[in-house]
N, C-alpha and C positions, 0 to 999 in steps of 0.2 A: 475557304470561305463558304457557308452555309447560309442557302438562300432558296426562295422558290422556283419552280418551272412548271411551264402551264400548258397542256396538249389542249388546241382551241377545240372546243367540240360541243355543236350546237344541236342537239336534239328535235328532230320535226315532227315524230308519228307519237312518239311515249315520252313520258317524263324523265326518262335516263338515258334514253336511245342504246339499249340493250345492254346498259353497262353497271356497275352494281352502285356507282357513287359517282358522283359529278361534283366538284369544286363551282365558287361562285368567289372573286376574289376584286373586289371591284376598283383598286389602284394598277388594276394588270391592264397593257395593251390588249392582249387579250382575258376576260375575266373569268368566261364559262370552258371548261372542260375539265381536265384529269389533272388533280395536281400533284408535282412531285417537289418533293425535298431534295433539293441537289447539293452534293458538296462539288466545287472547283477552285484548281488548283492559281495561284493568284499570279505565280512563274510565266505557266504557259499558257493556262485560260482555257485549259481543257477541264469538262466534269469528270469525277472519279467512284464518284458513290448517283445514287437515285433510291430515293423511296417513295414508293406510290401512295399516297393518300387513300384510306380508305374509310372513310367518314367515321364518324361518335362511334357509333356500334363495330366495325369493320376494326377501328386501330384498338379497342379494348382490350384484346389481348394481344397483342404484341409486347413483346420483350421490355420489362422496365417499368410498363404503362402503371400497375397497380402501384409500384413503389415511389417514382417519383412524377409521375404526372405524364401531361402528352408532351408537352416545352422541350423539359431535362431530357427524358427518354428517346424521343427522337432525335434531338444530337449528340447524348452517347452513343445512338446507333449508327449515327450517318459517321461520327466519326471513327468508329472502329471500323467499321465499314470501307474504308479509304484508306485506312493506314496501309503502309507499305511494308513495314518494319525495316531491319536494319540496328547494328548495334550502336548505341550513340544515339540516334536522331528520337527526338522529340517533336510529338504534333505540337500544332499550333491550331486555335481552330478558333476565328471569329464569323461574329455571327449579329445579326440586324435587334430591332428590337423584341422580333418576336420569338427567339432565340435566345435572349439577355435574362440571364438570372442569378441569383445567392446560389439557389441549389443547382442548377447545371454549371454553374462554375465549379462547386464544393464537388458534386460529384464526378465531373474530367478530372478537377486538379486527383483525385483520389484514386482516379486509374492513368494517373502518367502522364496527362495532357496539359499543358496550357492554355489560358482562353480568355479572351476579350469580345466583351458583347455587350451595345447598346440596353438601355433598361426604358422602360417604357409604363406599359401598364404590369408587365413580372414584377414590382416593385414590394414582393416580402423579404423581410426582414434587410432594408436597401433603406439608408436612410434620404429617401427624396426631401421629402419636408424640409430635414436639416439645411440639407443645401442649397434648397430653393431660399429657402430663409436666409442662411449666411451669404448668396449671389443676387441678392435680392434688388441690390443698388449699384450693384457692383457695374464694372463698364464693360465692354465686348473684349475676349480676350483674356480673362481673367481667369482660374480656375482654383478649384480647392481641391485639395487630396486627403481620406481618411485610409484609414488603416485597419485591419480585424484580425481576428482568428476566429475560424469558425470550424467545429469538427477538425480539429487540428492543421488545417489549411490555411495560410498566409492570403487574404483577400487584399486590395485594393478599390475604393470607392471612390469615383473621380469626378468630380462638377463642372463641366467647363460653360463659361459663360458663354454663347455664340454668336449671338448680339445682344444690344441692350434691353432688349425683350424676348431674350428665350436661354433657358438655360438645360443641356445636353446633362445624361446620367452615363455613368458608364461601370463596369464590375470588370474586375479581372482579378487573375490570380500573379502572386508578386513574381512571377520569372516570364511573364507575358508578353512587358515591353515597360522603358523607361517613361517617367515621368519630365525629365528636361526637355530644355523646348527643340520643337523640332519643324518643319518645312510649315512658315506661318501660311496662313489660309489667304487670297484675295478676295477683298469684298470689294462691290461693284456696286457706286450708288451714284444717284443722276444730284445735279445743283439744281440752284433756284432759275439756271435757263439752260435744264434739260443736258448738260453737259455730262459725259459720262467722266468719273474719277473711281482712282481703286487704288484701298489703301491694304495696307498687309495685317494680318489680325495674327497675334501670335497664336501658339497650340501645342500643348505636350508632344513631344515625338511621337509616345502609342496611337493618339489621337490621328497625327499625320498619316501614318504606314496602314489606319485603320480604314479612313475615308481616301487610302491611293488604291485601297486593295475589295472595297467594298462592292464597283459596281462589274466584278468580272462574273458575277453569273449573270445578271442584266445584260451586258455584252456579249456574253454568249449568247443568251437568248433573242437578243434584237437582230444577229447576224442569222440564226436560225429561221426564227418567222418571219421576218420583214425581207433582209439579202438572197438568202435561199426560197425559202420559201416554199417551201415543201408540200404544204401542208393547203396552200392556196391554189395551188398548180394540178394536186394528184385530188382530185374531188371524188366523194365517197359518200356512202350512206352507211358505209359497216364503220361502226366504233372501232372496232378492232384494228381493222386496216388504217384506222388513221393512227394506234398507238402504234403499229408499226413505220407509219413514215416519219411521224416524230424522232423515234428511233433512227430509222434512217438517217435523217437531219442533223441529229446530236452526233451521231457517227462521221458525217462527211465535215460537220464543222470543226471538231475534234480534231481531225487526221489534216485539216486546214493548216487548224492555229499551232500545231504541232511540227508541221511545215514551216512555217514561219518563224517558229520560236531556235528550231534549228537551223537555220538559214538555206533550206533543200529548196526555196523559190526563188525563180529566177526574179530579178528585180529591174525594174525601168523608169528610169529617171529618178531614182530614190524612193519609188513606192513599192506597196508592198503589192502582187496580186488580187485580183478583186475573191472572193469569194467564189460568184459565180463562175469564172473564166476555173478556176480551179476542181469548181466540179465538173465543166463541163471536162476537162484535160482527166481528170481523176475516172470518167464514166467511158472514156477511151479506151483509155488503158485497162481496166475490167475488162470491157468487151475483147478487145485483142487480146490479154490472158486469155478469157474463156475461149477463142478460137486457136491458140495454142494449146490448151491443156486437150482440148478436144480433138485437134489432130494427134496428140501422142499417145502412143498404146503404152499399158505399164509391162515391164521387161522383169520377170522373174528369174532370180540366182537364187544357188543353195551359197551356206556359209563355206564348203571343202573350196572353193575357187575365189575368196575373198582373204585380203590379206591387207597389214599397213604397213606403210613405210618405215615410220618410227618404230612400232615393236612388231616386228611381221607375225608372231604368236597371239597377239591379240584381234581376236575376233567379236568382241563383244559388241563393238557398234553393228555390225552385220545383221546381227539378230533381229534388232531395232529396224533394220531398213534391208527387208531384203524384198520391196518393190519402191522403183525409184526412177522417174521420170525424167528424160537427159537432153539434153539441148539438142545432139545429134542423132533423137533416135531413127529420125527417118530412113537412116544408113543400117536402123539396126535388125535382121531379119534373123537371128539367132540367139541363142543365148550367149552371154560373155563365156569368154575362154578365163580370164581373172580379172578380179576385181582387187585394186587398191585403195588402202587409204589415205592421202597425201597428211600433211602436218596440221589442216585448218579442219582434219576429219570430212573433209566430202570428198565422192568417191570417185574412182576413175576406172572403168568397168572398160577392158581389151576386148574389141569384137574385130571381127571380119567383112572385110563388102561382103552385097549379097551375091550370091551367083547368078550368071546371067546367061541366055542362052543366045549364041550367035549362028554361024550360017554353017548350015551341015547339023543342026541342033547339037551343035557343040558349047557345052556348058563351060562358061569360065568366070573370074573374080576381075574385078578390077584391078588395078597396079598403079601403086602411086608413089611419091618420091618422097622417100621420110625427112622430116621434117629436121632433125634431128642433124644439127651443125658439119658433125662427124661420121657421117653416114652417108649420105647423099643415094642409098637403094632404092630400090623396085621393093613394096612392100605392098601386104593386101591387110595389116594392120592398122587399126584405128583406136583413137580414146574418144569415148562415146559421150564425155563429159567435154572435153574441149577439140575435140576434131580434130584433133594434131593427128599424122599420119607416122607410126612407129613400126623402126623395122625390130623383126624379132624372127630368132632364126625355131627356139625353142619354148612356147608360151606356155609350158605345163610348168618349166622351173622356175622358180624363185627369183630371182634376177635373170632379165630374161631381154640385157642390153638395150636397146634403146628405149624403150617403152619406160625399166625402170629407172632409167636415169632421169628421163622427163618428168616423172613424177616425184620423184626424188630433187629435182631443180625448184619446183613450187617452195616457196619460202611462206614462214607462218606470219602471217595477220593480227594483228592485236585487233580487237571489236571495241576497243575503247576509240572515241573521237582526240 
């Protein structure tokens, strides 16, 4: 879905507040500041693309602009922009009415997209007239369907009547979405003593999945400025630092709604986590990372002392990672003796306690009881990735008894859910 976002930003000393362009947008809760072209996705109600407005002179050259206008151009952009690829899958990309046209449909449908978008004032070569004329009388509920081909693309022109005084345009290209009827509309109207009644108004299918899926960048953005609120909270006078908490913002709501959409929140009484309680638990956990990441020193190995389980001659992941931060480094005051790599490829690097010195400045290791079902020794081995404590008589060899059987017991993971 392709829609706007709005970075609020009011200027107080100079007419742009040091910034090269300023949007004015005046159906926006907020109207003044930086706007962007956002695509989001309708699934999880995360954004996937963002273009920055950069006023008349500023978007002129951008990619597209000379050949099909600002409309077409910038949601070909937004939406190649966002593609994921994959073999098979087909975009889909609607879009409001300022978005809706003949030529950004003719032009998706012509690079592999499908697309439904309201029409409005885009109304070239779109017969409004026609259908205003033909739903002229017509009742709420009603709809007419035309047909084209235009530059060898299969269009669709859709009238639907949406009450008895207004009648909706819409374009799309024919693999977009059905015309049968699909989840009718409730309308809501008061009697002659204020009674509220609500009757169902039918609505083509496309129509239905278009107006279920239309207001998730609005929801995005209400949850952003208004719930979070980012941008009300961290007050500035540098433009700049406000296009970063915006940022911010769209970030924490994002890693939210994506939370949620996979069910990673904890839930109470059937609802979902509020927003805020989520950043506050999300800005936790950052912190405590950063004071973990900052207690660990990074532990340097050559490849000659790295090896994996599954093919012990393959060393290639080594290369990739030969500094690597371990749960247990605090134990770790040397360099690893060997390094494995179990079946899911992360690594388990064999070290030593440290030496310690006792009474008589007698230096010694710790001695601990391996871990290891079948063993039950005195060992001063350790796996520096999971603390398990493994005896091993000879660490330079290959198999090198308990150590390798441990690593050797990790069983592989599928990362699919």
């Amino acid at each position: 879905m392709v829609d706007e976002t709005m970075c609020a930003w009011r200027p107080r000393q100079t007419k742009l507040g040091n910034l090269p362009n300023i949007s004015y947008i005046i159906r926006k809760p907020e109207p003044l500041g930086t706007e962007f072209k956002t695509v989001c996705c309708p699934m999880t109600g995360v954004m996937t693309y963002m273009e920055i407005q950069r006023g008349k002179e500023g978007m002129k050259n951008m990619r597209l602009q000379a050949d099909l206008g600002a409309t077409a151009s910038c949601t070909i952009r937004c939406a190649e922009g966002c593609h994921q690829g994959g073999e098979g899958l087909k975009d889909s990309v609607k879009g409001d009415a300022w978005f809706g046209s003949v030529k950004c449909a003719v032009a998706l449908a012509q690079r592999g997209r499908a697309f439904f978008g309201q029409v409005k004032s885009n109304h070239g070569l779109f017969p409004k007239d026609y259908i205003e004329e033909a739903l002229k009388e017509a009742p709420g509920g009603t709809h007419i369907v035309l047909k084209c081909t235009h530059q060898e693309v299969d269009l669709i022109a859709l009238g639907y009547r949406y009450s008895s005084k207004r009648t909706l345009h819409f374009i799309f290209t024919s693999d977009a979405g059905s015309t049968t009827w699909g989840e009718p509309y409730e309308m809501k109207f008061t009697d002659n003593f204020a009674n509220i009644h609500v009757r169902d108004v039918d609505r083509p299918d496309v129509i239905s999945r278009f107006f279920k899926d239309s207001n998730c960048v609005d929801k995005h953005n209400q949850a952003r400025q208004f719930e979070l609120g980012l941008e009300k909270k961290w007050l500035t006078d540098n433009a700049h630092f406000r296009l970063t908490t915006t940022m911010h913002g769209i970030g924490v709501t994002d890693t939210w709604k994506l939370a949620a959409h996979h069910r990673l929140l904890s839930y109470r009484q059937g609802k979902n986590i509020t927003l805020l309680s989520f950043a506050g638990i999300l800005s936790k956990q950052l912190f405590n990372f950063a004071e973990i990441l900052e207690s660990r020193q990074s532990i340097s190995f050559s490849e000659s002392n790295t090896a994996s389980v599954s093919d012990l001659s393959n060393n290639s992941m080594a290369s990739q990672m030969k500094k690597r931060k371990f749960k247990f480094q605090e134990w770790m005051t040397e360099e690893p003796l060997k390094v494995y790599f179990d079946k899911n490829n992360n690594l388990h690097p064999l070290c030593q306690f440290p030496v310690k010195v006792g009474r008589g400045n007698k230096k010694y290791r710790k001695h601990r009881t391996c871990h290891f079902e079948q063993c039950k020794k005195l060992t001063t081995f350790f796996c520096a990735e999971c603390g398990a404590v493994c005896h091993t008589h000879k660490p330079n060899e290959i198999e090198d008894k308990c150590f390798h059987r441990h690593v050797t017991k990790i069983k592989r993971t599928s990362s699919r859910n």
